[in-house]
C-alpha positions in Angstrom: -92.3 31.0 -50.4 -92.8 29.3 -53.6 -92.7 25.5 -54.8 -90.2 24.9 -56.7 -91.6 21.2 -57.6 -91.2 20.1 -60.9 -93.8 20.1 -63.9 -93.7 18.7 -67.2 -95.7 20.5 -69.9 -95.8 18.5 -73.2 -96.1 21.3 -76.2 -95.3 24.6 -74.1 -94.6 25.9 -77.4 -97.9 25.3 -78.8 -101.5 27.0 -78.5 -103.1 25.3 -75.3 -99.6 24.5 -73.7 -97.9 27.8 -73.4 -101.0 29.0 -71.3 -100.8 26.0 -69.2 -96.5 27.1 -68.6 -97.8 30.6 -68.2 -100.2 29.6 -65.3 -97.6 27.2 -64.0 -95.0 30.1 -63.8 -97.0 32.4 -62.3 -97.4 29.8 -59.4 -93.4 29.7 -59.0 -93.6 26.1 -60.9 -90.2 24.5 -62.2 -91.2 24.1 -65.9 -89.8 21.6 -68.3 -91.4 21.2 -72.0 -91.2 18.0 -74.4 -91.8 19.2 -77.7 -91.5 17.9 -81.3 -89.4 21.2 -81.9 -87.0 21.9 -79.5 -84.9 23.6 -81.7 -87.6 26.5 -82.2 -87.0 30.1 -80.2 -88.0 29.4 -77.0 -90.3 32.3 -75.5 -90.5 31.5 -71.6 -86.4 32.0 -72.1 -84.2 30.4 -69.3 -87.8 29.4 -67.1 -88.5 26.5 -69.0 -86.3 23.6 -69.9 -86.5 22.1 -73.6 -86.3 18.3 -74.0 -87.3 16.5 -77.6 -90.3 13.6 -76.7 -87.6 10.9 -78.1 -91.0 8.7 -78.5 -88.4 6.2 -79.6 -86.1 6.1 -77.1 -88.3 4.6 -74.0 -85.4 4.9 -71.8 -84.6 8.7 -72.9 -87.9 9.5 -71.8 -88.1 8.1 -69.1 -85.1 10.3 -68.0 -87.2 13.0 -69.4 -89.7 13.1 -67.2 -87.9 12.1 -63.8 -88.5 14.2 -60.8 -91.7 15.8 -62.2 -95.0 15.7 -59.9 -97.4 16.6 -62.4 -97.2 15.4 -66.5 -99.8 18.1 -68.4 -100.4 16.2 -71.9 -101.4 18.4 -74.3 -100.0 16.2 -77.6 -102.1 15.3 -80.5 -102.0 15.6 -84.2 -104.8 17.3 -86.0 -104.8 15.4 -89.3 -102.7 12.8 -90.5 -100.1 13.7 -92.9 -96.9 12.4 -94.3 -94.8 9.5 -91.8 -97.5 11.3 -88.7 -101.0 9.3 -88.6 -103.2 8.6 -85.9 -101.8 5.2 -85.1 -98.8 6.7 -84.5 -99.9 9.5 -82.5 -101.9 6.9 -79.7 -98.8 4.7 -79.7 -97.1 7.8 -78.8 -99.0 9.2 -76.3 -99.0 5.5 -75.1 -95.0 5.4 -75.2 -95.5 8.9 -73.0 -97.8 8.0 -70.1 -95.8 4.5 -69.8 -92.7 6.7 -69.3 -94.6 8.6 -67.0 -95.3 6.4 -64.7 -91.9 4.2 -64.6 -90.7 7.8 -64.1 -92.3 8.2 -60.8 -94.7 10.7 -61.8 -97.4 11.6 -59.4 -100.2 13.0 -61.5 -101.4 13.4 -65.4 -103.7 16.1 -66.4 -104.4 14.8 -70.5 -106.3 17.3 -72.7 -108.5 15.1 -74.7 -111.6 15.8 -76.7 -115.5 16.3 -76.0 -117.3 12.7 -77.4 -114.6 10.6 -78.0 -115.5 7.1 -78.5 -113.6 4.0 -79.4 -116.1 3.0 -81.6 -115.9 6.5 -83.6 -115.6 5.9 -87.4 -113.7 9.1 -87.4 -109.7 8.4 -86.3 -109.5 11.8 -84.4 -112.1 10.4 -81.5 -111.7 7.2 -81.9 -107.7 7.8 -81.0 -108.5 10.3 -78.3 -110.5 7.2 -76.8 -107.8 5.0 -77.2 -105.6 7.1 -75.2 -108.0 8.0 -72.5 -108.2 4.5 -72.1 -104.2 4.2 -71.6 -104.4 6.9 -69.2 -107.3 5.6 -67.1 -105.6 2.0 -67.5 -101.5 3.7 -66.1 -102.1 3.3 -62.4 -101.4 7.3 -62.3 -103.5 9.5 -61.0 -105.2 11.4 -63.3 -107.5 14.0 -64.8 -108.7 14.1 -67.9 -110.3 17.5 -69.5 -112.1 17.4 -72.8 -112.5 20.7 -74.1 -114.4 21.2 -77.8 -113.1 23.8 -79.9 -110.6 26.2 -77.9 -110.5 29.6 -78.9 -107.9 32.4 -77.8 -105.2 34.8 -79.7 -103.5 31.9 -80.9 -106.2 30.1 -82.4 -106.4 28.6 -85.6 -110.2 27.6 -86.2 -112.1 31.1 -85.0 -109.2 33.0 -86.4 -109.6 31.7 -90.1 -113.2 32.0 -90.2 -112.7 35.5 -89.5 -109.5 35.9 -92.0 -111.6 34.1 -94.6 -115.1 36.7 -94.0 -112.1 39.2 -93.8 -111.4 38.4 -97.6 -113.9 37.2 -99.7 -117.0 38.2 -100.2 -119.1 35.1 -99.8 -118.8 32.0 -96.6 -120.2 28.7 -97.5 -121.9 27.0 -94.1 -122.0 23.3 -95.0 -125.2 21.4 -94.7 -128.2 23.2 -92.6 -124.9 24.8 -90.3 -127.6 23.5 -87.4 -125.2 21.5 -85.6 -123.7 22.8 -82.2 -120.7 23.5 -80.6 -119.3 25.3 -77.4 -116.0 26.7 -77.3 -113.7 27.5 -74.5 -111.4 30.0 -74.2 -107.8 28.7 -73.8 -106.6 31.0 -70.2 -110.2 29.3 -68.8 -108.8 26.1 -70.0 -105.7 26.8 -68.6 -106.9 27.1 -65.0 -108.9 24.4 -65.1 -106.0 21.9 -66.2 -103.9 23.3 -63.6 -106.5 23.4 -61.0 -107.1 19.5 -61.7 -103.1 18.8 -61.0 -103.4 20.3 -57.7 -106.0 17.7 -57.2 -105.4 13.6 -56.2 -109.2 12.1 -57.1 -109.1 10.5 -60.5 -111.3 12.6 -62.9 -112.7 13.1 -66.5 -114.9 16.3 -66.9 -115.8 17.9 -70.1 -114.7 21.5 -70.5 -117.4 23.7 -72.4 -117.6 27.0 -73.0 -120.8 29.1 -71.4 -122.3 29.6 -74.8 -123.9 27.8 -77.3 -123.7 28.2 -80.9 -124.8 26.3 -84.1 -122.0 26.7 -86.7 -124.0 29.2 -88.6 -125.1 31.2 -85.4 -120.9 31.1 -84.5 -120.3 32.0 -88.2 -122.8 35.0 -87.8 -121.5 36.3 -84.2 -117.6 35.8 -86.2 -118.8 38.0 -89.3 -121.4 40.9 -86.9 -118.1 41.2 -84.1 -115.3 41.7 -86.7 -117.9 43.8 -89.2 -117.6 42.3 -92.0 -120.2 42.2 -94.9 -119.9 38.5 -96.3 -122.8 36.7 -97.5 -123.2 33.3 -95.5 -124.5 30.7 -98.0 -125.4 26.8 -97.5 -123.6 24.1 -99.5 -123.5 20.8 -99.0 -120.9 19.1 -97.5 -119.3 17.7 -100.4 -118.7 21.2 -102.0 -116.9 22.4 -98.9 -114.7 19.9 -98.3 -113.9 20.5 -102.0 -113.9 24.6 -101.5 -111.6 23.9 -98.4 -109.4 22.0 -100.1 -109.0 24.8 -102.9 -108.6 27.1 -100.3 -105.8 25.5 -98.8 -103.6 25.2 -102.0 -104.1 29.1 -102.2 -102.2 29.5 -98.8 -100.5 26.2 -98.7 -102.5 24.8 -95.6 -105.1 22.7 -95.0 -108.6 24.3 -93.5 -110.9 21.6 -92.6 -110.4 18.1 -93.3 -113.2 16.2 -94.4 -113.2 14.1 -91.0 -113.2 17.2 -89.3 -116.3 18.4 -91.1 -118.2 15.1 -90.5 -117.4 15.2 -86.8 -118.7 19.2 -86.7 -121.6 17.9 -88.5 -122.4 15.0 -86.2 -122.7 17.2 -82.9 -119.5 16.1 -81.2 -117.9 19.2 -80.1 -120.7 20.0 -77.8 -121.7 18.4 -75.2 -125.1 18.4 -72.3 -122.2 18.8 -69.4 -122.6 22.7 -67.8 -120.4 25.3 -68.8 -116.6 25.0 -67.3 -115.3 28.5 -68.7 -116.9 31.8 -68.2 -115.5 33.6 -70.6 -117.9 34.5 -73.5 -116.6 34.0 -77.0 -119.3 37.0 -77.9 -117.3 39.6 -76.0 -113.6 38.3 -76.5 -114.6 39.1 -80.2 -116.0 42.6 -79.6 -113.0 43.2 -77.5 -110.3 41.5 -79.9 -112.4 42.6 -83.3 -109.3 44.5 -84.5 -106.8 41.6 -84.5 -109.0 38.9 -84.8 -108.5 37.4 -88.5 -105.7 39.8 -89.3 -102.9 37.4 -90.3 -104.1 33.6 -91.8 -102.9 31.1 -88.9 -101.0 27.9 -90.4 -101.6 24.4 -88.8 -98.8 23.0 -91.1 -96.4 25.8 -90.3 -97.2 25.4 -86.6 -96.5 21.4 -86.3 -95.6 20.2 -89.5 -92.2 22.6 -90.8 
């Protein structure tokens, strides 16, 4: 007979969350989402309950998360933009896990990030540090999973590149493109984050993928799966922030950040732990070549409209 016990996905609606509710469900979970848009279609239906965060309403959430066993965290913001920064997103996540754990919550799985550091000049890690630290600090029991970059249907970062050596007939690498990282696909990611809530041992483990790519070897692989016939060309890291940012006034979005190319740049989505997912980036492409790319993926359609 199944468990009916209670879990609390934060972002079921989003990329890495609605594979976490997917896995959950399958189990016979009770699922309950917090989202910044609850008023959105909700594609798990009558399974999964919709609650806003109410990050300022301490007491609301509170309610919000009562009679959940297991809080999975997957809320961060990308970039800062408009009344959203980074500040705002730790004291957030900060409001959250205090919630949590006046809530009576047994266990917090938190998606965080490979390398972050409090010390980072970059916001993006240095936040992600800050609110490992309120986890670790909460008195809950907890795992914390730092993944790199996350690839799977719904991805934004693979699935660009490939729109982008889709469409034009030239892809500028920044810099060398000798820097590494190791992506993870999302349904590996999934099991591991539900496999840690089953857990009670405090634990922070990075997530990597089983393969290792520079940016211009991933860049390669993207263009040889999908068969496209770009020309990959180096250009310092000034010029693509610059081309990124043209690029994202031609589909109202924004590509890369400049943060987010100093980060890529400085090795931090990569890390010396052993592979976690099994799944090989190489073959999802060569299996997922025709869709891959297809359609431009929005961040600021996804979580900022």
């Amino acid at each position: 007979m199944h468990s009916r016990e209670l879990h609390v996905v934060t972002g079921a609606f989003g990329f890495t969350g609605k594979y976490i509710t997917h896995r959950l469900l399958a189990m016979g979970k009770k699922v309950r989402t917090l989202t910044g848009h609850p008023n959105r279609p909700n594609p798990f239906g009558s399974r999964v309950e919709v609650l806003p965060f109410q990050f300022d309403r301490p007491g609301e959430l509170v309610k919000n998360l009562q009679g959940a066993t297991t809080l999975y965290n997957t809320y961060w913001i990308r970039f800062a933009r408009g009344p959203a920064t980074f500040a705002g997103a730790v004291e957030n996540s900060r409001a959250l896990i205090k919630a949590a754990a006046e809530a009576g919550v047994k266990r917090m799985v938190h998606i965080s990030i490979t390398n972050p550091s409090v010390d980072s000049p970059l916001p993006y890690f240095r936040g992600k540090a800050l609110v490992e630290k309120a986890v670790v600090d909460s008195g809950l029991s907890y795992a914390i999973i730092r993944p790199a970059v996350i690839f799977g249907p719904e991805d934004i970062l693979i699935n660009n590149i490939a729109w982008l050596l889709k469409r034009f007939p030239v892809f500028g690498v920044p810099g060398a493109g000798d820097y590494r990282l190791q992506p993870v696909f999302v349904e590996d990611l999934a099991e591991l984050a539900v496999d840690a809530g089953q857990r009670k041992e405090n634990m922070i483990c990075d997530a990597p993928g089983p393969e290792k790519f520079t940016f211009l070897e991933l860049v390669q692989v993207i263009r040889d799966k999908i068969g496209s016939r770009a020309r990959i060309i180096h250009v310092n890291p000034g010029s693509a922030y610059f081309l990124c940012k043209l690029l994202g006034r031609l589909v109202n979005d924004v590509l890369l950040t400049r943060d987010e190319i100093r980060g890529l740049m400085a090795n931090l989505l990569v890390t010396g732990s052993p592979p976690a997912g099994q799944t090989s980036l190489a073959d999802w492409l060569e299996q997922n070549r025709n869709t891959v790319g297809v359609k431009y993926a929005s961040e600021l359609n996804r979580h900022y409209r």
